[in-house]
N, C-alpha and C positions, 0 to 999 in steps of 0.2 A: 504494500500500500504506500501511496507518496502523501497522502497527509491523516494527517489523527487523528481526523474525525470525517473518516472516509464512508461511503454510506457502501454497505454489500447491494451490488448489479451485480444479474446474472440473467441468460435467458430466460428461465424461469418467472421470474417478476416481470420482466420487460412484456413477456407474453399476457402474462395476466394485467397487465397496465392497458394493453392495448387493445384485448378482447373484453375490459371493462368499459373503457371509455370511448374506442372508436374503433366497434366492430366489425362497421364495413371491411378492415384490413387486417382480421383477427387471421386470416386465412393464407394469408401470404408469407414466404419463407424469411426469415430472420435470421442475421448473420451479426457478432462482432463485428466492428471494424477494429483493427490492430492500429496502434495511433502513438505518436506521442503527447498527445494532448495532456493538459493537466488541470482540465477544469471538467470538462464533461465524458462520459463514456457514451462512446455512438454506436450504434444500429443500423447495421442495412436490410430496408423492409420493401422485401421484392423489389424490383430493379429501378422504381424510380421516388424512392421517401427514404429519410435516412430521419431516423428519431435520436434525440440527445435530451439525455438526463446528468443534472449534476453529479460528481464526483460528492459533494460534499453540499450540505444544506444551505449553507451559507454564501452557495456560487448561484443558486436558485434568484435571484434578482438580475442578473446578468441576463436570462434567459426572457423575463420579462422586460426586460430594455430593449431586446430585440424585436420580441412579439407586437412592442410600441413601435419601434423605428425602421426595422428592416422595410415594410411597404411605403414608408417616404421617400425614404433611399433611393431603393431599387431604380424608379423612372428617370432619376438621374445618372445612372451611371453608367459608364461604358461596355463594363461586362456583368454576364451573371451575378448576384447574391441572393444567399438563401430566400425561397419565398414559402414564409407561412402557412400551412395546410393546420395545424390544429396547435392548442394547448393544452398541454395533460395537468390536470389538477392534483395534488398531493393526495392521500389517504391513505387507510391502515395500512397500507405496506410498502409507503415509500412517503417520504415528506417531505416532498420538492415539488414544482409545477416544473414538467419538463415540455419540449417543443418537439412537433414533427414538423421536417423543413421536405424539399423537393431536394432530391440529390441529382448534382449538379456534376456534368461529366468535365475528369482532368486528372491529373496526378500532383501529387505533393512532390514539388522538388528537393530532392535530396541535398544538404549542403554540400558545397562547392559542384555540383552537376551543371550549372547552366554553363553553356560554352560560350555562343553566342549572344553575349547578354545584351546585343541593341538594341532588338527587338522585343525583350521583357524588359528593359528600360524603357522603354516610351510606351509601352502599355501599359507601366506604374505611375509613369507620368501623368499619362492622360486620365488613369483611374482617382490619380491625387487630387488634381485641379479639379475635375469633375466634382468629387467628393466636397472639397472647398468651396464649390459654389453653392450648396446647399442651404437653404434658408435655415439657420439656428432659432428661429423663435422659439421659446420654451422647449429647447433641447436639453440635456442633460450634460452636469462638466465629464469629459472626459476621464478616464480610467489614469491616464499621465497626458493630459492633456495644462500639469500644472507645471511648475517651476523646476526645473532635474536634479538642481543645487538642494532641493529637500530630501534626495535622496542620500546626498552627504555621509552621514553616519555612516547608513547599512551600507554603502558600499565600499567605504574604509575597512568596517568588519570584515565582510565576506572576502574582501580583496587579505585581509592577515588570515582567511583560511583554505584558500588556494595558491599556496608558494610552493605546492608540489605540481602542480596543473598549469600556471602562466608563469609570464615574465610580471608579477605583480608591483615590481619597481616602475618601470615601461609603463604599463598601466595606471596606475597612481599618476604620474608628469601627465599622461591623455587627461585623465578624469579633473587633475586641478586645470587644467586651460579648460575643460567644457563648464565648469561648476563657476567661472569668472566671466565667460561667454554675455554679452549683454541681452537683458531680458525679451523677450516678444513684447512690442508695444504696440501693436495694432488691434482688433479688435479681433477675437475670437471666433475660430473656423472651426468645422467639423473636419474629426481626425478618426480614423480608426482604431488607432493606440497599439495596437496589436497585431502591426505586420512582419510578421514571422516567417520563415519558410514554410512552416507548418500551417498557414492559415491562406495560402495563394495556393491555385490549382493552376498548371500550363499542360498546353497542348501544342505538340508543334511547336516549342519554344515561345511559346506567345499564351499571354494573360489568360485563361480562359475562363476566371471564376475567382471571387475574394469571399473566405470564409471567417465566420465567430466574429459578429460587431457586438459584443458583450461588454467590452469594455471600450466601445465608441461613444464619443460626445464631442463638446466644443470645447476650445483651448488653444495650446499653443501645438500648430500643426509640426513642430519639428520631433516630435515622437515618430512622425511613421516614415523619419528618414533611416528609421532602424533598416526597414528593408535595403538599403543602399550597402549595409556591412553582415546583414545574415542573410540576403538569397544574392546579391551580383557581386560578380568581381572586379575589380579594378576600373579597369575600362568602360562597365555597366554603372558604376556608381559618379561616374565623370558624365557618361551621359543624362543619366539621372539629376546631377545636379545643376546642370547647363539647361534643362528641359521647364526644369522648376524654377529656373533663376536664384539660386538660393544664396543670399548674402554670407559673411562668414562664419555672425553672431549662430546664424540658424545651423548651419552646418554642423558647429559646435556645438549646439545642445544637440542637435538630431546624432554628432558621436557619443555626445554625451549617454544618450536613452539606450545608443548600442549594448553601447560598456558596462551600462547599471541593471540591464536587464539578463545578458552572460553573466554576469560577477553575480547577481542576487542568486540566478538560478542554481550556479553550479555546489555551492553547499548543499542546498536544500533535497537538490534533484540526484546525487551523484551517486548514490546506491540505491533509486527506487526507478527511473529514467532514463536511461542511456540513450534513449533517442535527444531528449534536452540537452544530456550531458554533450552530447557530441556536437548538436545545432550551437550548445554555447560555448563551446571552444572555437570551433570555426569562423563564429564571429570574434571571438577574443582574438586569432589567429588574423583574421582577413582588417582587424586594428590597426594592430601591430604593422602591420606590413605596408600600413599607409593609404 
């Protein structure tokens, strides 16, 4: 189990969740998906619904933040995100509201796999800018949609307990220039917060799907320049920044969100995870290296 108060899924419930509440598809085959996710455990139900239930009770609000925002979203954007088919209500044998979404065809890119990264540079691009033009009225703040200097502390911590795993000197001199980085002073855009390799689908080396806007809202949009240091390389991440115009200040926090989200994960994750472990070295990796 990767946290403490982790809730037991198993087909068994999952089945009986679904032949309680939404019958119609009590009948269709149901599979695991193997994942490294660390928020929900997902379902594949017959070949086009994939159902997600919190890992933990407490992740259960994430899932209604989507159930609110995904259909706003969606007409804005340039590729697929999840679209809403039901919400499953908590009871006796499970105490979460969990979501059945449309599954959406693509693969999860595996770190360092993109070769050609031009072409999933300007279709992150164009999914970013899109995303950014979406009207915030009574949106929600973002998941790290706030200041990255608050992350300060923990990732001083975490960085004194991986000296066996990075170059945590190197990294500290990155993290003090991003936490000094000057603040976002414009007015608050919508971000995803949570662009990971694990949360992008490609096809054909091209965007074909952005997953898990749970910890989406409004904020300061250099969070989801995470994707620029854990899914492209080098050359992906130049184009990415040219594409978005991104000043320096922004840069630097968007390395900053890289850094503090490798470095928190890799304690936590590093003997329940290995899919995490791996995603956050590669980005501590792909840092490092400029």
């Amino acid at each position: 189990m990767m946290h403490d108060d982790e809730l037991p899924i198993d087909e068994s419930l999952v089945r009986g969740l679904i032949s309680r509440q939404f019958s119609e598809w009590s009948g269709l085959p149901l599979t695991r998906v193997q994942s490294g996710g660390t928020v929900n455990a997902i379902y594949r139900l017959g070949d086009r619904i994939a159902v997600r239930l919190p890992l933990t009770e407490r992740f259960g609000a994430d899932l209604l933040n989507e159930e609110r925002w995904l259909p706003l979203l969606a007409p804005a954007l340039p590729v697929p995100i999840p679209t809403v088919l039901g919400i499953g209500s908590a009871d006796a044998t499970y105490p979460s509201p969990w979501l059945v979404v449309d599954w959406i065809p693509g693969a999860i890119p595996p770190p360092g796999s993109v070769a050609d990264a031009s072409p999933l540079a300007d279709d992150l691009a164009e999914f970013l800018v899109a995303l950014r033009r979406v009207d915030t009225v009574g949106a929600p703040p973002g998941y790290r949609g706030g200041a990255v200097r608050e992350l300060d502390g923990d990732v001083r911590l975490c960085l004194s307990q991986i000296d066996d795993l990075a170059d945590t000197r190197a990294l500290a001199e990155l993290w003090s220039e991003s936490v000094s980085a000057e603040d976002w002073n414009r007015a608050p855009v919508w971000a995803h917060c949570d662009l990971l390799s694990g949360n992008v689908l490609v096809e054909n080396g091209r965007l074909s799907g952005v997953l898990d806007f749970g910890a989406a809202g409004v904020g300061d949009p250099a969070c989801d320049l995470m994707a620029a240091w854990s899914i492209l390389p080098a050359a992906g991440r130049d184009r990415l920044r040219a594409a978005l115009d991104v000043d320096d200040s922004t840069w630097l926090r968007g390395r900053g969100w890289a850094l503090s989200q490798a470095v928190i994960a890799l304690p936590y994750y590093r003997l329940t995870n290995p899919t995490m472990v791996m995603g956050s070295l590669h980005t501590l990796a792909e840092l490092l290296a400029g």
